[in-house]
C-alpha positions as CSV (number, residue, x, y, z in Angstrom):
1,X,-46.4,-31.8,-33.8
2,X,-48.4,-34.4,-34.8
3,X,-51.8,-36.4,-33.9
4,X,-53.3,-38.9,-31.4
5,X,-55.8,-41.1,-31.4
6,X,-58.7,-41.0,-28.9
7,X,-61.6,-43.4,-28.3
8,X,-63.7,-44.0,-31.3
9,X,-60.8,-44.0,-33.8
10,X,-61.0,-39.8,-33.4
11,X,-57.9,-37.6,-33.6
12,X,-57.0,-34.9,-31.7
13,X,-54.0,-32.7,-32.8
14,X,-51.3,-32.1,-30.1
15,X,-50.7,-28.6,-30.9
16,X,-54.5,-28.3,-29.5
17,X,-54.0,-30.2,-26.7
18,X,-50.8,-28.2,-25.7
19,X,-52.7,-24.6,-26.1
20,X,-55.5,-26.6,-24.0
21,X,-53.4,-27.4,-21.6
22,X,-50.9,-23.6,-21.7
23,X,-54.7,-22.3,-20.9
24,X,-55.2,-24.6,-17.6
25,X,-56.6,-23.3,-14.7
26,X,-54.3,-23.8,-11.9
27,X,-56.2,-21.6,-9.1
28,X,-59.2,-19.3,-8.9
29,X,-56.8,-16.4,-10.2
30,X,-53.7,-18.1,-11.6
31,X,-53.4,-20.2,-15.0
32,X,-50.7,-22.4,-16.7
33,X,-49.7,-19.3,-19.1
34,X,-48.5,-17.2,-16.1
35,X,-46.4,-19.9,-14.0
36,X,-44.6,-20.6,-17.7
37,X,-44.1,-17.3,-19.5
38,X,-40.8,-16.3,-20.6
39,X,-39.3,-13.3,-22.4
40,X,-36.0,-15.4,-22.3
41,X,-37.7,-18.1,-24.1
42,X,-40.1,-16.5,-26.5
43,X,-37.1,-14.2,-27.7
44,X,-34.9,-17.5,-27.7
45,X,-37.5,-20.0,-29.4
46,X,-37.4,-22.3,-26.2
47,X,-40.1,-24.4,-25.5
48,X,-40.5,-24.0,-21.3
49,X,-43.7,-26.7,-21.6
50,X,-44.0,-28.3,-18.2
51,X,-44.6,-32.1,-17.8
52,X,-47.9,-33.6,-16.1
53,X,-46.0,-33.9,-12.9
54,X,-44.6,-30.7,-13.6
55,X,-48.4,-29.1,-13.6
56,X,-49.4,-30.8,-10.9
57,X,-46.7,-29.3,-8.7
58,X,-47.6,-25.8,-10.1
59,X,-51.3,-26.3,-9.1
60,X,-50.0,-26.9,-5.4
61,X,-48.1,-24.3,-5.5
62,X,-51.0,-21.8,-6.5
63,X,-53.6,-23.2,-4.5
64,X,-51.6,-23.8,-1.4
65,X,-49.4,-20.5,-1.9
66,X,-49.9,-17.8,-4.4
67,X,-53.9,-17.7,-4.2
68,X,-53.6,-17.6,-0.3
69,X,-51.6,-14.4,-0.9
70,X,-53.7,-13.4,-3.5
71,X,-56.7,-13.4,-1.7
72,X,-55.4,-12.0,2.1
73,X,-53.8,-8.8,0.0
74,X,-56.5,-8.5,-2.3
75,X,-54.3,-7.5,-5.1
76,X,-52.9,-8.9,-7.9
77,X,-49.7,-10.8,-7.7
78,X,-47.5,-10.6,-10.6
79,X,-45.3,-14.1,-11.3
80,X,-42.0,-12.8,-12.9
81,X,-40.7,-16.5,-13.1
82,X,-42.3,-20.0,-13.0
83,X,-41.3,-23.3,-14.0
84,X,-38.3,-23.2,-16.3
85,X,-37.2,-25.9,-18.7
86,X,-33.7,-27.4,-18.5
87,X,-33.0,-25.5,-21.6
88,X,-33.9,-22.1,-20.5
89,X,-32.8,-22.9,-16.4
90,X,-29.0,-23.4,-19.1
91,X,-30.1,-20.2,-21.4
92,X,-30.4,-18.0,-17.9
93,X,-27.8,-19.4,-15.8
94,X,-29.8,-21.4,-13.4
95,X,-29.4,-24.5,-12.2
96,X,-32.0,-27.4,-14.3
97,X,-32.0,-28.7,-10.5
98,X,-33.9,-25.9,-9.1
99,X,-37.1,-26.0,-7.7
100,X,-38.5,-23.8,-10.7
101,X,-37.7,-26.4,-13.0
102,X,-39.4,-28.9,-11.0
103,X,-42.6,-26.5,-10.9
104,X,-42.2,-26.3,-7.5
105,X,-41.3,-22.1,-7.2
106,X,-42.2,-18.8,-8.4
107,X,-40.6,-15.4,-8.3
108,X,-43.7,-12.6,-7.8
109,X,-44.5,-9.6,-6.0
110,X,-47.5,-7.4,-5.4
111,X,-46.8,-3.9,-6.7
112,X,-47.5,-1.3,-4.6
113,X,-47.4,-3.3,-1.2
114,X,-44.2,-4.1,0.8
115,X,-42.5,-7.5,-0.3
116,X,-41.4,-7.5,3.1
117,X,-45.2,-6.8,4.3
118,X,-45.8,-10.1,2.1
119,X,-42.8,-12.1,3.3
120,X,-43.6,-11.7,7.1
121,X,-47.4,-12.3,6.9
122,X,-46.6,-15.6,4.2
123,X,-43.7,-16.7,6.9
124,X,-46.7,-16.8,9.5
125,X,-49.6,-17.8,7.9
126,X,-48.8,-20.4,5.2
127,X,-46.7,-23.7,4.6
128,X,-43.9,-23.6,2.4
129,X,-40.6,-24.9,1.4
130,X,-38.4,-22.2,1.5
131,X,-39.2,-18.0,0.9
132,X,-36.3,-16.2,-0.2
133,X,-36.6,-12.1,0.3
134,X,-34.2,-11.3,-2.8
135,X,-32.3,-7.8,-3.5
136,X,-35.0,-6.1,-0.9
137,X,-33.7,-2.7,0.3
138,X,-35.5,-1.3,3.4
139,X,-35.0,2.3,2.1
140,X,-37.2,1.5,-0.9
141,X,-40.5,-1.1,0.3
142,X,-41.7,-2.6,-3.4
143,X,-37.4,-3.2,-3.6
144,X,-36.5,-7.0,-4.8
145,X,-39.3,-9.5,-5.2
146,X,-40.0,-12.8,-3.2
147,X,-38.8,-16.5,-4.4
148,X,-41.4,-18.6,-2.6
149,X,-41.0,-22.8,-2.8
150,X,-43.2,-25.5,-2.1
151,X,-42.9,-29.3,-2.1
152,X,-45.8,-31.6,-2.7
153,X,-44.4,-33.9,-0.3
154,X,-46.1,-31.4,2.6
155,X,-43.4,-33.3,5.0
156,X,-40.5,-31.8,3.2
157,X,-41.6,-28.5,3.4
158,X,-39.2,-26.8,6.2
159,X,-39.9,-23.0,5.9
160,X,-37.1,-22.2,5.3
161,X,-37.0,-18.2,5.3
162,X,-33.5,-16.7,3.7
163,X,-32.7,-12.6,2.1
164,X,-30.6,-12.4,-1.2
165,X,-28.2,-9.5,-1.3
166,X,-24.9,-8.7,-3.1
167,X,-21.9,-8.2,-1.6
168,X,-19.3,-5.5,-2.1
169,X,-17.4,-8.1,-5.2
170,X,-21.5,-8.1,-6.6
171,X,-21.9,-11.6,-5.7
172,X,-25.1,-13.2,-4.3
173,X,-25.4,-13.8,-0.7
174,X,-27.6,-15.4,1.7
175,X,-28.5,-14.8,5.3
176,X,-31.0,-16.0,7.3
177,X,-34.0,-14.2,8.3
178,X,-35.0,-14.8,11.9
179,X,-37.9,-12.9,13.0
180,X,-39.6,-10.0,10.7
181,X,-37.8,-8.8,7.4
């Protein structure tokens, strides 16, 4: 890492501008550190560092979706997964295309309510590209977590509502969800 100038011939290094910016505020309750941690990466030694546009998309996101959610339940939300870089959507086996690595999704749940208690009240009460209800199992509430998407293009966003599940080879599936999970 090296230095920049700014204004008056000062210098600022970048390593203190990139913890400044890991330790931006993104929403009353979310920051920049909890939309781009990574066990994968810190045990790996990959940088998951999102771009401007990349933090701009994971502001929306909290203001728009995870504090709305945070606030109705009252409870803390825990992110499991953020934005991901191309190298760590590659060192996971996710696609560098996904919304994730546009900043555009996070993986979360609340612990100790419902996901599908979240899912149904987010599908009715909040915008949003697309809500995925993954691995739930009705015979066990806090099952699974919620994928939740959304687009800064606000026209683009189709709520688009979809449960994960394997099949009987163990492969990923998706079906719709019309009506209440």
């Amino acid at each position: 890492m090296g230095s920049f100038g700014y204004g008056g011939g000062r210098r600022f290094s970048t390593v203190g501008l990139l913890i400044s910016n890991r330790l931006m505020q993104l929403s009353k309750n979310f920051n920049l550190v909890e939309l781009t941690k990574s066990q994968t990466a810190e045990r790996k030694g990959i940088a998951n560092d999102p771009s401007p546009d990349h933090q701009e998309n994971l502001r929306l996101l909290c203001e728009r979706v995870l504090q709305p959610i945070r606030d109705h339940f009252n409870h803390i939300l825990t992110v499991s997964s953020g934005y991901r870089s191309p190298q760590l959507c590659v060192a996971i086996g996710s696609s560098i295309d996904s919304q994730h690595a546009k900043g555009m999704a996070a993986d979360f749940e609340i612990y100790g309510t419902p996901n599908n208690e979240v899912f149904n009240w987010v599908k009715e009460n909040l915008m949003y590209d697309q809500m995925i209800l993954e691995f739930w199992n009705e015979d066990e509430p806090n099952s699974g977590w919620i994928h939740v998407s959304y687009n800064p293009d606000s026209a683009e966003n189709i709520k688009e509502n979809l449960q994960a599940y394997k099949d009987e080879d163990n492969i990923t599936k998706y079906k719709p969800i019309i009506g209440d999970a």
